[in-house]
ROKOL-437436 format. One record per residue (C-alpha): residue in three letters; x, y, z. Coordinates in nm, 3 decimals, decimal comma, m for minus. Layout:
<nodes>
<node r="ALA" east="X" north="Y" up="Z"/>
...
</nodes>
This chain:
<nodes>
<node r="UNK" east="0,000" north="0,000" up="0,000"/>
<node r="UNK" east="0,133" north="0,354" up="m0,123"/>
<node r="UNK" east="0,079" north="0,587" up="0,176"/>
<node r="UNK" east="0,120" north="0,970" up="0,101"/>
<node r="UNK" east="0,224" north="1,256" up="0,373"/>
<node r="UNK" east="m0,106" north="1,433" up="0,495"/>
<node r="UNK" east="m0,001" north="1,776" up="0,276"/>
<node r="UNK" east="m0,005" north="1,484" up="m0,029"/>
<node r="UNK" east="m0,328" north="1,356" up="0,024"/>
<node r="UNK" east="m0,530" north="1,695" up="0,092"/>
<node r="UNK" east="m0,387" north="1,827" up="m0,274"/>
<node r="UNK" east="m0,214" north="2,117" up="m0,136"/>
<node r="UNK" east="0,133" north="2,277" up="m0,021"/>
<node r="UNK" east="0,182" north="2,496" up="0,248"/>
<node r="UNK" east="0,491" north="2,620" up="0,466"/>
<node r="UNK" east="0,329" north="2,494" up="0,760"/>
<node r="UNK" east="0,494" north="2,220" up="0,918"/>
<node r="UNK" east="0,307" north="1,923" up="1,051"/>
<node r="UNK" east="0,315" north="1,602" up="1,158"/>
<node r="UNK" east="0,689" north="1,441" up="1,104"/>
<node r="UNK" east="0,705" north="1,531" up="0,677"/>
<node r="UNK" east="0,801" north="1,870" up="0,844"/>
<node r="UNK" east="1,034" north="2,066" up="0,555"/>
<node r="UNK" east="1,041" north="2,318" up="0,285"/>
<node r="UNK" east="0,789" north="2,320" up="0,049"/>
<node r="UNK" east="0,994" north="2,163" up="m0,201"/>
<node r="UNK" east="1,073" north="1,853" up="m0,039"/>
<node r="UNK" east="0,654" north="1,867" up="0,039"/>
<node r="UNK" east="0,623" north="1,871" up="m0,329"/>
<node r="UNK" east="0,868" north="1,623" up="m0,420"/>
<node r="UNK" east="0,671" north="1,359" up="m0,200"/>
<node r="UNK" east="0,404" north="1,456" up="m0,375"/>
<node r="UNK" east="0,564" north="1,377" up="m0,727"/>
<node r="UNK" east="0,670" north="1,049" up="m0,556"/>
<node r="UNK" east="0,342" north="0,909" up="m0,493"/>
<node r="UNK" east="0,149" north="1,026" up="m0,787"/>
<node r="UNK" east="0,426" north="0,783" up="m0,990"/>
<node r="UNK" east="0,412" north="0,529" up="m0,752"/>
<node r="UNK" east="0,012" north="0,529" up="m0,784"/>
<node r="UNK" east="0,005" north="0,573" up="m1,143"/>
<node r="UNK" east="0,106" north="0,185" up="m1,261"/>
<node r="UNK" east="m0,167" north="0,060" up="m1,030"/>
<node r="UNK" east="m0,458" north="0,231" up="m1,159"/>
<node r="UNK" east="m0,353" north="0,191" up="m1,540"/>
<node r="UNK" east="m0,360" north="m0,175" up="m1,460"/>
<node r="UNK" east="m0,740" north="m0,163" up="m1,319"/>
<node r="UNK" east="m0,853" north="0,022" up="m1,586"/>
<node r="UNK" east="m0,662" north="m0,227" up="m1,871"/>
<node r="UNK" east="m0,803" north="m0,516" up="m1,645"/>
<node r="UNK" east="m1,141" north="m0,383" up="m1,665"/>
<node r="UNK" east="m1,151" north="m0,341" up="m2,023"/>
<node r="UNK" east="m1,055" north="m0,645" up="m2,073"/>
<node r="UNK" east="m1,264" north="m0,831" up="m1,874"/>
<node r="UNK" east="m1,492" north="m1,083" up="m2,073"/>
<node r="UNK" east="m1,852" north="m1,045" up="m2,047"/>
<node r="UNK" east="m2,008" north="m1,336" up="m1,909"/>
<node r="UNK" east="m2,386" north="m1,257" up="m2,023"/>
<node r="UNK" east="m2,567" north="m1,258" up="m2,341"/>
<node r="UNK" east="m2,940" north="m1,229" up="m2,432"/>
<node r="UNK" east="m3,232" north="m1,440" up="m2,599"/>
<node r="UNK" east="m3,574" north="m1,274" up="m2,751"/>
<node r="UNK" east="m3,820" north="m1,492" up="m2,848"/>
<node r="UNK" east="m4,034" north="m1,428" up="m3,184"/>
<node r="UNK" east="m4,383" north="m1,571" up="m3,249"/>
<node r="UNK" east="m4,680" north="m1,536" up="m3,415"/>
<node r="UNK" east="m4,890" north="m1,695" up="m3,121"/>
<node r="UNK" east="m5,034" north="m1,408" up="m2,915"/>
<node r="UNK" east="m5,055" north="m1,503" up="m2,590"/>
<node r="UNK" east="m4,832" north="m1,772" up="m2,571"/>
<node r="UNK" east="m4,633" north="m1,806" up="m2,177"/>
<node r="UNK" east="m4,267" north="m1,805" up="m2,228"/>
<node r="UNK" east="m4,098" north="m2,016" up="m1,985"/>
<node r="UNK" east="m3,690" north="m2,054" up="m1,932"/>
<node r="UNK" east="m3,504" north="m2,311" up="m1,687"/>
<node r="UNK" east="m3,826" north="m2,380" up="m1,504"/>
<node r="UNK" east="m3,976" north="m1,987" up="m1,453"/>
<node r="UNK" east="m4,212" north="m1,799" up="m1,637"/>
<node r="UNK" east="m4,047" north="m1,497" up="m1,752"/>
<node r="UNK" east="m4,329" north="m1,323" up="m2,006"/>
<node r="UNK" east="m4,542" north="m1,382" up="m2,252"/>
<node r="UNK" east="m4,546" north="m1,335" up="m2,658"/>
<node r="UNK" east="m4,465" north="m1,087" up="m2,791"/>
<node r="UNK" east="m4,179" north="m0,955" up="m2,569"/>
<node r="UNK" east="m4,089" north="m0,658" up="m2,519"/>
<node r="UNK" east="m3,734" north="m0,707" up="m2,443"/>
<node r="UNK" east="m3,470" north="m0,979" up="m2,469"/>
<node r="UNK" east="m3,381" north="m1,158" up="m2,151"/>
<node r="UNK" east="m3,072" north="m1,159" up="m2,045"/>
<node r="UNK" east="m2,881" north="m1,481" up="m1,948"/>
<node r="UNK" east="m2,538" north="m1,652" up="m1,827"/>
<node r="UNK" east="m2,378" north="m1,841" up="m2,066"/>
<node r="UNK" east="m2,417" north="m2,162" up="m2,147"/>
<node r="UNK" east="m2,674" north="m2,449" up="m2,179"/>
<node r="UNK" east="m3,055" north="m2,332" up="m2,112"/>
<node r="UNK" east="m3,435" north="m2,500" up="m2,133"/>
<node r="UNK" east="m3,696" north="m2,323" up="m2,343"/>
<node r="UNK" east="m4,083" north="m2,388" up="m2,297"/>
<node r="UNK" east="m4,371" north="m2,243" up="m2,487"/>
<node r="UNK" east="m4,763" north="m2,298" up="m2,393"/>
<node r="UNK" east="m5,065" north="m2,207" up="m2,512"/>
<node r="UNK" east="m5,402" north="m2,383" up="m2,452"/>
<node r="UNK" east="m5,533" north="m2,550" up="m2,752"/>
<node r="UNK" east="m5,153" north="m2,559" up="m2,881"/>
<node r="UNK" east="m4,889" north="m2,823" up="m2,860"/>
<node r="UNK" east="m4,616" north="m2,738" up="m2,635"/>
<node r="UNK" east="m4,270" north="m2,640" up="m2,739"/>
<node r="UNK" east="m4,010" north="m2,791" up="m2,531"/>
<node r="UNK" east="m3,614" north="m2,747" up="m2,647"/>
<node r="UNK" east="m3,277" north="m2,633" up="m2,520"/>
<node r="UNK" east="m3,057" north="m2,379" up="m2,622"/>
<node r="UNK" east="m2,702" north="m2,224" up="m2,554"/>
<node r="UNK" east="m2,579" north="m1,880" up="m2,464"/>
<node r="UNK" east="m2,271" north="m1,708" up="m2,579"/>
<node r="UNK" east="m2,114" north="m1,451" up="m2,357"/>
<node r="UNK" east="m2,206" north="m1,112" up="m2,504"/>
<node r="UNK" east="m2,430" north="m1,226" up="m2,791"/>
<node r="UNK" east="m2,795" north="m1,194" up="m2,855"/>
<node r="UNK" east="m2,994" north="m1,506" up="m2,965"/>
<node r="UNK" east="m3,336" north="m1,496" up="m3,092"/>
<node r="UNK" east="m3,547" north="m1,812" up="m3,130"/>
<node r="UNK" east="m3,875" north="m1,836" up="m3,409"/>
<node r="UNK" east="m4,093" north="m2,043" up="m3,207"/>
<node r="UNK" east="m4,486" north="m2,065" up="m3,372"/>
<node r="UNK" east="m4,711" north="m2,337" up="m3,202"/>
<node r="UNK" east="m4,925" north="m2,591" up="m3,384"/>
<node r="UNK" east="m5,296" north="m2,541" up="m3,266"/>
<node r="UNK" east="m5,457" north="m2,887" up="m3,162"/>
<node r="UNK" east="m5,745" north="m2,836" up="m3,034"/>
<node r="UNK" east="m6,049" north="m2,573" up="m2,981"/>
<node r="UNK" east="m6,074" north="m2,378" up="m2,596"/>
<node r="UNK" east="m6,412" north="m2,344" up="m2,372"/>
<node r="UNK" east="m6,417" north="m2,079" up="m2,125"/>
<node r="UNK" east="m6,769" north="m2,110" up="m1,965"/>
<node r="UNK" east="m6,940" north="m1,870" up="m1,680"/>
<node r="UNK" east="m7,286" north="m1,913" up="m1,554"/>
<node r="UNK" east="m7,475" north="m1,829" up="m1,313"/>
<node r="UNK" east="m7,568" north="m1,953" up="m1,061"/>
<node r="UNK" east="m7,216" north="m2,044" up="m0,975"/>
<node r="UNK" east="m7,244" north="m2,421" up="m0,867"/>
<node r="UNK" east="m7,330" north="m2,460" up="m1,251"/>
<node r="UNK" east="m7,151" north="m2,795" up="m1,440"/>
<node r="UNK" east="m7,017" north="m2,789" up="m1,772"/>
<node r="UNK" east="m7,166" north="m3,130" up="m1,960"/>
<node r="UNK" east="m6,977" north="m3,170" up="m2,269"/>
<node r="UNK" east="m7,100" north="m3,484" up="m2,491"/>
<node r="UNK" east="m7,308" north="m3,582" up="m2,192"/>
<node r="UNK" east="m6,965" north="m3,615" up="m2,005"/>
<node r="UNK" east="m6,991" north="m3,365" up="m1,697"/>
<node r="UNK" east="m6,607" north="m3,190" up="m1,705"/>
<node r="UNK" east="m6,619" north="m2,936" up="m1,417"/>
<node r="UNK" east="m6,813" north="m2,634" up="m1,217"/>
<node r="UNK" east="m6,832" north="m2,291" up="m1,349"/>
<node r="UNK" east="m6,565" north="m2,094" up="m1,431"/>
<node r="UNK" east="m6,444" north="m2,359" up="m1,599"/>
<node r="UNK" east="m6,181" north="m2,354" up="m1,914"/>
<node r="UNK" east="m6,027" north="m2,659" up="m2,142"/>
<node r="UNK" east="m5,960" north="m2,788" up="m2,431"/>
<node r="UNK" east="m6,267" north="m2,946" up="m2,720"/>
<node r="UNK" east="m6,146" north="m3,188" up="m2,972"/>
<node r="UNK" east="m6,219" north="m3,036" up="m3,274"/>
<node r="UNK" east="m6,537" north="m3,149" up="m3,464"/>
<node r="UNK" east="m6,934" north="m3,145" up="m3,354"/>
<node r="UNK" east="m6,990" north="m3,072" up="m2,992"/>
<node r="UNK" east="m7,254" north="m3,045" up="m2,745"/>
<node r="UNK" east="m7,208" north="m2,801" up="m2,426"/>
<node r="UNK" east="m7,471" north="m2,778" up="m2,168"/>
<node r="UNK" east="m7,481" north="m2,602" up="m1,831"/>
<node r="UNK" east="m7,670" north="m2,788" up="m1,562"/>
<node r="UNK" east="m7,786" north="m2,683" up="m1,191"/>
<node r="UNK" east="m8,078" north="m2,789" up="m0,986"/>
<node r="UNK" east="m8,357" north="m2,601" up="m1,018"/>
<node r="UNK" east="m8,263" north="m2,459" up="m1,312"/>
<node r="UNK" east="m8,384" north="m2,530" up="m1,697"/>
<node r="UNK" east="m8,063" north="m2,697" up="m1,897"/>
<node r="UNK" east="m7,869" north="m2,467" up="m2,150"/>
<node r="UNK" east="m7,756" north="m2,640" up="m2,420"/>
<node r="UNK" east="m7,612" north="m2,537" up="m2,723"/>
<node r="UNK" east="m7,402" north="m2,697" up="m3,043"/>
<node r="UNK" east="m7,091" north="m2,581" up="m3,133"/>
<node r="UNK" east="m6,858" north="m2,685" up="m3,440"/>
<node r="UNK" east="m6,478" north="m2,635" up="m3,289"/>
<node r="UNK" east="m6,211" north="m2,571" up="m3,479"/>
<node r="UNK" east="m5,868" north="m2,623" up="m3,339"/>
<node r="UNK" east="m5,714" north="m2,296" up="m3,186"/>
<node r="UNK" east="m6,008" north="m2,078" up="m3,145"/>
<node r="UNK" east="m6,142" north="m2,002" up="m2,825"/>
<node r="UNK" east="m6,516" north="m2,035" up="m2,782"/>
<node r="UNK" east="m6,675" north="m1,823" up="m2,444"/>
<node r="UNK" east="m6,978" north="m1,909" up="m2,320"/>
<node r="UNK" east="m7,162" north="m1,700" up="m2,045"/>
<node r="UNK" east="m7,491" north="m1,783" up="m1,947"/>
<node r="UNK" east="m7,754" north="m1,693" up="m1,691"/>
<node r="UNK" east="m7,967" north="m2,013" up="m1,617"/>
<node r="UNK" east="m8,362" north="m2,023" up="m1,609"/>
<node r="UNK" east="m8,496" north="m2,118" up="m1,257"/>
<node r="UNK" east="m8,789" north="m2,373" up="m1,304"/>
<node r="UNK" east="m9,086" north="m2,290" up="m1,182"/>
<node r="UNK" east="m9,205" north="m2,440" up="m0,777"/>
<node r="UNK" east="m9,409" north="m2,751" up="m0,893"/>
<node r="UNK" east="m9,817" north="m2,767" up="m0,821"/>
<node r="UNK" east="m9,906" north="m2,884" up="m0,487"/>
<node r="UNK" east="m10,117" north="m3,184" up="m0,516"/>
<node r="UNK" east="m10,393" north="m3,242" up="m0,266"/>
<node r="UNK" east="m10,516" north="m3,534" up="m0,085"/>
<node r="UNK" east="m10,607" north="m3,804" up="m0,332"/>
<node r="UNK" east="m11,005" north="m3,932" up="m0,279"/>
<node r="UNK" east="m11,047" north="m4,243" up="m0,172"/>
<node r="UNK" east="m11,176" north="m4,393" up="m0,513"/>
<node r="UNK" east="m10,863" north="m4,241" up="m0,682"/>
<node r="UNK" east="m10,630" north="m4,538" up="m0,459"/>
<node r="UNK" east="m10,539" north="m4,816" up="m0,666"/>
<node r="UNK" east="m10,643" north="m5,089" up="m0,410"/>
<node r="UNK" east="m11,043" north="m4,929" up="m0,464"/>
<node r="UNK" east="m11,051" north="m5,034" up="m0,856"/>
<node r="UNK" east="m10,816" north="m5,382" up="m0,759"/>
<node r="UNK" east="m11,118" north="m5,507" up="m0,455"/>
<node r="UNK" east="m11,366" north="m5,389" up="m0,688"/>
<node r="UNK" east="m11,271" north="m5,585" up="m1,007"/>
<node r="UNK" east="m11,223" north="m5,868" up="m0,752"/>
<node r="UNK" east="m11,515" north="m5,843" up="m0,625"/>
<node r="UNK" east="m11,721" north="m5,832" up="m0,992"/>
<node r="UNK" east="m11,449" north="m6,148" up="m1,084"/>
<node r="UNK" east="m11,615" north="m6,379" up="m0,794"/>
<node r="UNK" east="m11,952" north="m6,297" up="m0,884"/>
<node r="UNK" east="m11,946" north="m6,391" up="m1,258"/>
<node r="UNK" east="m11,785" north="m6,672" up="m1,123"/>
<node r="UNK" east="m12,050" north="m6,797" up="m0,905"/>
<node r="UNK" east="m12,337" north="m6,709" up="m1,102"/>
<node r="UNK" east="m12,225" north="m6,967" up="m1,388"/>
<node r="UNK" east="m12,132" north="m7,257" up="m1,100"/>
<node r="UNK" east="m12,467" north="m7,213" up="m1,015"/>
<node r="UNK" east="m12,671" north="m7,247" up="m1,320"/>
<node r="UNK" east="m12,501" north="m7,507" up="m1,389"/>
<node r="UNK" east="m12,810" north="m7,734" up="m1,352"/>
<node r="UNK" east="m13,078" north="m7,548" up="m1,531"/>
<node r="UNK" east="m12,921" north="m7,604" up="m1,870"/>
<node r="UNK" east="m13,120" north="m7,784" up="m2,148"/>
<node r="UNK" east="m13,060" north="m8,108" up="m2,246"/>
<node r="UNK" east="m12,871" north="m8,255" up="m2,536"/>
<node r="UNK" east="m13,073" north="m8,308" up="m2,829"/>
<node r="UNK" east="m13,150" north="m8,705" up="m2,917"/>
<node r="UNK" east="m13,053" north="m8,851" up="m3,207"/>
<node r="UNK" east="m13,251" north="m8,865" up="m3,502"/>
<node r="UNK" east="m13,186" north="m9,174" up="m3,711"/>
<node r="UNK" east="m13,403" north="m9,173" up="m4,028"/>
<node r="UNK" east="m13,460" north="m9,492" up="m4,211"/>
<node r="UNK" east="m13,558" north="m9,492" up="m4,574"/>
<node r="UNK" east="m13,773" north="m9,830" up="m4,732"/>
<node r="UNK" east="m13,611" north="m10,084" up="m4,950"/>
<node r="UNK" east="m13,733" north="m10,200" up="m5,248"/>
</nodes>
């Protein structure tokens, strides 16, 4: 460590004398000559070191025509497309991950080079048609080919073709609708259920609406018939006799 006399480090010379670098002004700014040299080769070299110094960072941007789409690197979600600025990164070996419902994911790795910019074209292939369904009353279930999926607010994916969505809640008339999905479009659906209306009240039932009225009835109408024919059994005419006719031979 260079240490300078006090009049040194305050920048100035005086004829006062203090401390021991008591003298003449001359010798005062001799010393002074003396350290400025002997500080001079240390701060060239930290300012040649510091120029020299390697970066150890460079950038990545992703580009995409997917609006929307999350941008994830090494595990964290760090924006979503388009971005507004490039990320910046250590060198070396990195993990790229690109989502979008109703798109396949992208899932790749990529390197860094200190002080260089990368920037990765990344467009996702669209798979499959999105639902985002509201309703009210908020204990409503999403019924999607008669296969109930979830409660209200509810969002996922449709296979693309011919569907059928309904929203069901007790007490409330079913809305259903059709809906021809197409893969990467997003379909909402918000919907205020009907309430059904209180059913009647039914009064007491009279006594010859009961079942068990018409069944002893018929039974009793079934042993009557019954014993009316076991009965007259005897009064029935007799058989007819036979008739033989005989004709004369000549």
């Amino acid at each position: 460590m260079v240490r300078c006399p006090p009049a040194a480090r305050n920048g100035r010379l005086t004829g006062e004398t203090r401390g021991p670098y008591a003298g003449p002004m001359l010798i005062r700014g001799l010393a002074i000559l003396l350290c400025l040299a002997m500080l001079a080769p240390a701060v060239a070299d930290a300012r040649r070191r510091k120029k020299k110094a390697p970066a150890r960072n460079g950038t990545v941007l992703v580009q995409s025509s997917t609006t929307g789409a999350q941008v994830w690197v090494d595990g964290q979600l760090v924006g979503e497309v388009p971005m507004a600025l490039p990320l910046a990164l250590r060198s070396g070996r990195h993990t790229i991950k690109v989502t979008l419902a109703g798109h396949a994911d992208y899932l790749d790795t990529f390197n860094i080079t200190a002080g260089k910019d990368k920037v990765l074209e990344i467009d996702l292939l669209p798979v499959a048609g999105v639902l985002r369904a509201t309703a009210l009353p908020p204990d409503a279930t999403v019924v999607v080919d008669g296969r109930a999926l979830g409660s209200v607010p509810y969002e996922g994916e449709l296979e693309p073709g011919k569907r059928v969505v309904e929203l069901r809640a007790p007490g409330h008339a079913v809305h259903r609708v059709e809906l021809m999905v197409d893969a990467g479009r997003i379909y909402p659906l918000d919907v205020t259920l009907v309430p059904l209306p209180p059913p009647e009240e039914v009064g007491p039932t009279p006594w010859y609406g009961h079942w068990w009225v018409w069944a002893g009835a018929a039974a009793v109408v079934a042993t009557g018939v019954t014993v009316a024919l076991v009965a007259g059994g005897d009064d029935l005419p007799p058989d007819p006799p036979h008739i033989v006719t005989l004709e004369p031979t000549r």
